[in-house]
N, C-alpha and C positions, 0 to 999 in steps of 0.2 A: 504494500500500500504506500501511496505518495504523498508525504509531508506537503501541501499546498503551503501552511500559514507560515513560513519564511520565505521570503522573496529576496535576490541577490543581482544585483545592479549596480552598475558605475556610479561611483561621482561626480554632479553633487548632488547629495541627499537634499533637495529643497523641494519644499511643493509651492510653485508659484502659479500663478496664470500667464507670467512674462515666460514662451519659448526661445528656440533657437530660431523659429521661423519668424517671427516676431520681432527681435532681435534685431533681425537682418533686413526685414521689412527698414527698420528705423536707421539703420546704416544706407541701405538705397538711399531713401529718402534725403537722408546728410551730403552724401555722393553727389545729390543731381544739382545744384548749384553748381557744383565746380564741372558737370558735366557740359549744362548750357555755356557756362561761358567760354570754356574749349570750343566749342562747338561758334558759336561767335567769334572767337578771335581770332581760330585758324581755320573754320570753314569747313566743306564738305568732308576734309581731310580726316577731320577729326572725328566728325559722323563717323564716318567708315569703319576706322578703326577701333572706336566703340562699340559699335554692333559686332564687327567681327569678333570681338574679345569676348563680348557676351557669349554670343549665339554659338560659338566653339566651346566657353569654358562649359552650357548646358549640355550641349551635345554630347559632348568628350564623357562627362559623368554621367550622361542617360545611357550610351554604349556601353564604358563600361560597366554601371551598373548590370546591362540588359545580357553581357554575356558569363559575367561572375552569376546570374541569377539563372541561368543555362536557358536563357529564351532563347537560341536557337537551335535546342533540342527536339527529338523527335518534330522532327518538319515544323519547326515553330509552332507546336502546337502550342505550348504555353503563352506563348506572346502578351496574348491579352491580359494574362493575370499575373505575369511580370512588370508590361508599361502599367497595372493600375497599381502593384507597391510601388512603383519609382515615384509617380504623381502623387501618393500618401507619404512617403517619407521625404518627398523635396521640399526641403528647407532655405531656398535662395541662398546658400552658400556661393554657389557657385557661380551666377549670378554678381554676388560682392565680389571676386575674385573677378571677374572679367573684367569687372566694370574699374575696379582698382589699379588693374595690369595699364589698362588704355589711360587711366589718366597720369600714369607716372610716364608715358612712352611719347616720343614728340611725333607730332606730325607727318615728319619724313620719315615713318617707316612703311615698309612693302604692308600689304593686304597679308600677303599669306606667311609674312615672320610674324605676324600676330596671330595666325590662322596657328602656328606650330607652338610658338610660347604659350599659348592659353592651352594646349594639346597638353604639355609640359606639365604646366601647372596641376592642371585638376589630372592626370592620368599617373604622373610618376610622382610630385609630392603631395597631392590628397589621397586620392584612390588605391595608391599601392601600397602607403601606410595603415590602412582599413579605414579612411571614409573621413566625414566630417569629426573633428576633436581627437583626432590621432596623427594630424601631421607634426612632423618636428618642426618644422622652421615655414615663414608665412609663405602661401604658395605665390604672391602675387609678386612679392621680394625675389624667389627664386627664379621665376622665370624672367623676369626683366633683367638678372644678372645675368641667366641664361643669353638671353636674346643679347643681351650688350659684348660677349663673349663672339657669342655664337656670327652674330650679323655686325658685329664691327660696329657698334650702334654709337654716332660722333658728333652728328652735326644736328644743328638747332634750331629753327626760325624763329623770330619774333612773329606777335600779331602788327598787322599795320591797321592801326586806328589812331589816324590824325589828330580826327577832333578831342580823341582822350589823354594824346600824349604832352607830357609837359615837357620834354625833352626832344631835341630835333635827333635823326637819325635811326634806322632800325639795322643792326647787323645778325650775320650771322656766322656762329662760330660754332666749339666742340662744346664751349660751357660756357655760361655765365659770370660763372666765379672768376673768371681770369684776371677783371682789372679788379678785384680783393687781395690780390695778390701781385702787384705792379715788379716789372723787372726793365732792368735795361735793353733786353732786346726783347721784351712783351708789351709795346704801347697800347695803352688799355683806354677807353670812354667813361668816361666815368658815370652812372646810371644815378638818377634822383629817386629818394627813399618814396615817396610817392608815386616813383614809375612804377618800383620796384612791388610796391604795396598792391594796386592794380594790375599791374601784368601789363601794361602797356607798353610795346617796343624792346621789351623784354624778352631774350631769347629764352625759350626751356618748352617744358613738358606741357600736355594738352589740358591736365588738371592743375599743375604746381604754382604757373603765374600769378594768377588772379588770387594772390591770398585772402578779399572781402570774400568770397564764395568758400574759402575752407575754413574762415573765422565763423562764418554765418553755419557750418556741418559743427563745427565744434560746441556751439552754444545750444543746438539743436540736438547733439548724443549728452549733453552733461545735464541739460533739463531732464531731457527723458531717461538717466539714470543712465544711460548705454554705456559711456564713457565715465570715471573718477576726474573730474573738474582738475587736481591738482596736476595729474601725472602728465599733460602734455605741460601745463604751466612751468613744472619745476624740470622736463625736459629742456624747454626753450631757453628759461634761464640760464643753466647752467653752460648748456652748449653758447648763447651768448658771450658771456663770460671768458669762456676756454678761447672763443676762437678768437675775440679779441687780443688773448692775450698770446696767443700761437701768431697771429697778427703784426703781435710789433717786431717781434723779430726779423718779419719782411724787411719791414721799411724802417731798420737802423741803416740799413746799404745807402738808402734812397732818401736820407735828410729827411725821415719821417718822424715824429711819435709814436713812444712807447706805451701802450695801452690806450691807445685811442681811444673813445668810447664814441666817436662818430659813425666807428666802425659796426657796433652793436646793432642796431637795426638791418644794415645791408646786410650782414652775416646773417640774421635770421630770414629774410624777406628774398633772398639768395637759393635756386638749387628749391630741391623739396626736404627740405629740414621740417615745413610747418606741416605739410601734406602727413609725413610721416610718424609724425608727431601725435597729429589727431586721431589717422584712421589705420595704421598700420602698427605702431609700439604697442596698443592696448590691447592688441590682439587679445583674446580669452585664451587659445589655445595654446600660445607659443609665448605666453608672458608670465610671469612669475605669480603664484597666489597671493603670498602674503604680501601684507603692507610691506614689512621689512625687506624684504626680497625686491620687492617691487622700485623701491626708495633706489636699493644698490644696483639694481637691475638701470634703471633709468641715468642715474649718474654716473654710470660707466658710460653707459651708450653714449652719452653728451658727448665725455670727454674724446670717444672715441672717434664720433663722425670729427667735431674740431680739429682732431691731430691727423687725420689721415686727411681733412680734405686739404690741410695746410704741408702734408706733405706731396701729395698725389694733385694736389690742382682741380682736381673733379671732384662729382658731386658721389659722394660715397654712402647713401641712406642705406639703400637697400643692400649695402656689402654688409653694413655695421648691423642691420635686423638679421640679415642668416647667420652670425656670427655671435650674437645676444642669443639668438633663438637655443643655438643649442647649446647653451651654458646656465639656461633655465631649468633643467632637471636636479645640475648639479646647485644652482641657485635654490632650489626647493627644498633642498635635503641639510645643507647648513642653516639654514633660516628658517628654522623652525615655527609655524605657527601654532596661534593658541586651538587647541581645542575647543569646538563649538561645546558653549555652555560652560566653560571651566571658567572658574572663581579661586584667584587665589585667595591660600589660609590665612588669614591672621593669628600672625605672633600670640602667646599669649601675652598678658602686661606681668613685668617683673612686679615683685611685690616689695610695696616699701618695708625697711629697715626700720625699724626702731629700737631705744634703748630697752623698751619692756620686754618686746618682740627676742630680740636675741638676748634677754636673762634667761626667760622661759625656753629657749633651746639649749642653754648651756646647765639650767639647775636642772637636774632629771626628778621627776616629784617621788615622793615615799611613801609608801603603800603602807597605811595600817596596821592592815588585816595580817600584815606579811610576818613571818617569826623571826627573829633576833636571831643574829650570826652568831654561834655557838664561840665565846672565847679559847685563851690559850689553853687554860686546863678543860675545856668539852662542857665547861654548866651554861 
């Protein structure tokens, strides 16, 4: 006979009415500001390559879902009642992962290196780890390393929008970050914080420019509980901070100052620091639980995008997420959290001392009833 009344299941043990599909509903939804305005600044281009990022990362998980579930066994008989699990258990993961991949990717990429990175993504780091909350490291991070590896992935447009830019000139080069970094044989433009802010004539990626559209997803995941309000705040900061200060270093050569802090804003407003910051470090899956973990988890990462973009020149987000990611198990195992429900003991209170208090330990009292120590001769 079978034991029904234990039931044995992953973590986390919580009963809420917030799912994963829910969840992710609310992550879309943060997403699509910064998706119009790609779509705006750089045009059809950018359509394109959003749809295709989509429409491949669902496909690529319906496929594999449909032959790990052996629908096309016995002449596809099963078919039917394989595609109706996949549509009960799709959770728009993959979905967020398409839609993620396309806006860290710039515009000049092919149709079909997006067609293979999102292939990438959801088939070799979702799906072949077992599925949603079992990848190691975030799938959207890996394939855009991927593709940048893979496709040589270098060059950058600005959007041209006139009437928005306060700066004249729109160029285009491998990265943005270059004049943060000025050299004698690197002559650089220098970009107003404002440009920078808006995305306007600003080279880079189809989601990262326009940071009012990933301020406007931020405010929007930390209302709706998605995101902890602090964790990209005290990412920005820090990384702030570092890269300023990795910064002056540059420009001792170059008759600059030492910790500029002019430089604070363009290093944040620069590259996809905020993108990553919002919707890719807080990942659930591939970020650390605890608070404590979380704290060293985040202010490593800072330091580390800082030092590598200041050594490497490029924009290094998504190297320093798969590299975070898988230092997170071992982050979980040192940084112990509290036990749901645990209360620590309190001490007992020492008791005070007094002079009555320690007679009465030191006089031992005398019993009555007790008979007499027999003296030296026995009477």
């Amino acid at each position: 006979m079978t034991d029904n009344s234990v039931v044995v299941s992953t973590p986390p043990h919580v009963k809420s009415r917030r799912t994963t599909r829910s969840v992710m509903l609310d992550v879309i939804i943060a997403l699509l500001p910064c998706a119009i305005a790609g779509i705006v600044f750089f045009g059809w281009r950018a359509f394109v390559i959003e749809a295709v990022a989509v429409l491949a990362c669902v496909a690529t998980e319906f496929v594999y879902f449909f032959i790990l579930n052996k629908g096309f066994a016995k002449k596809c008989k099963d078919a039917g009642a394989v595609c109706k699990r996949w549509l009960k258990q799709f959770d728009f993961t993959s979905i967020v992962t398409g839609l993620i991949l396309a806006l860290i990717l710039p515009s000049t990429v092919a149709w079909y290196e997006v067609l293979i990175g999102s292939m990438f993504a959801i088939a070799i780091v979702k799906m072949l780890f077992g599925g949603t909350g079992k990848n190691l490291v975030n799938p959207a991070s890996a394939a855009r390393v991927f593709m940048a590896i893979s496709f040589a992935i270098s060059t950058y447009v600005a959007a041209n929008i006139p009437a928005l830019r306060f700066e004249s000139g729109i160029f285009t080069d491998a990265t943005n970050l270059a004049w943060l970094f000025p050299s004698e044989g690197n002559p650089t433009t220098k970009i107003s914080v404002l440009d920078l802010f808006l995305g306007t004539g600003v080279a880079g990626c189809i989601g990262e420019t326009c940071k009012v559209t990933i301020l406007i997803g931020y405010i929007y995941l930390s209302v709706r509980n998605v995101i902890k309000w602090w964790q990209p705040l005290m990412f920005i900061a820090i990384f702030g901070f570092a890269a300023v200060f990795f910064s002056g270093f540059g420009f001792i050569a170059t008759g600059g100052y030492i910790f500029d802090m002019e430089l604070f804003l363009p290093h944040i407003f620069s590259g996809g620091v905020l993108f990553g910051a919002v919707f890719m470090f807080p990942d659930y899956v591939t970020s650390p639980k605890g608070v404590y973990g979380q704290i060293f988890y985040y202010a490593v990462a800072a330091i580390l995008v800082a030092a590598l973009r200041y050594l490497t020149k490029l924009e290094v987000t998504s190297f320093v997420i798969i590299l975070m990611n898988l230092f997170v198990p071992l982050i979980d195992k040192y940084f112990i959290r509290r036990p749901y429900g645990y209360v620590k003991a309190k001490k007992p209170k020492a008791e005070k001392i007094t002079p009555e208090s320690a007679a009465e330990n030191l006089i031992e009292p005398v019993d009555a009833n007790a008979s007499a120590a027999p003296d030296k001769e026995g009477k």
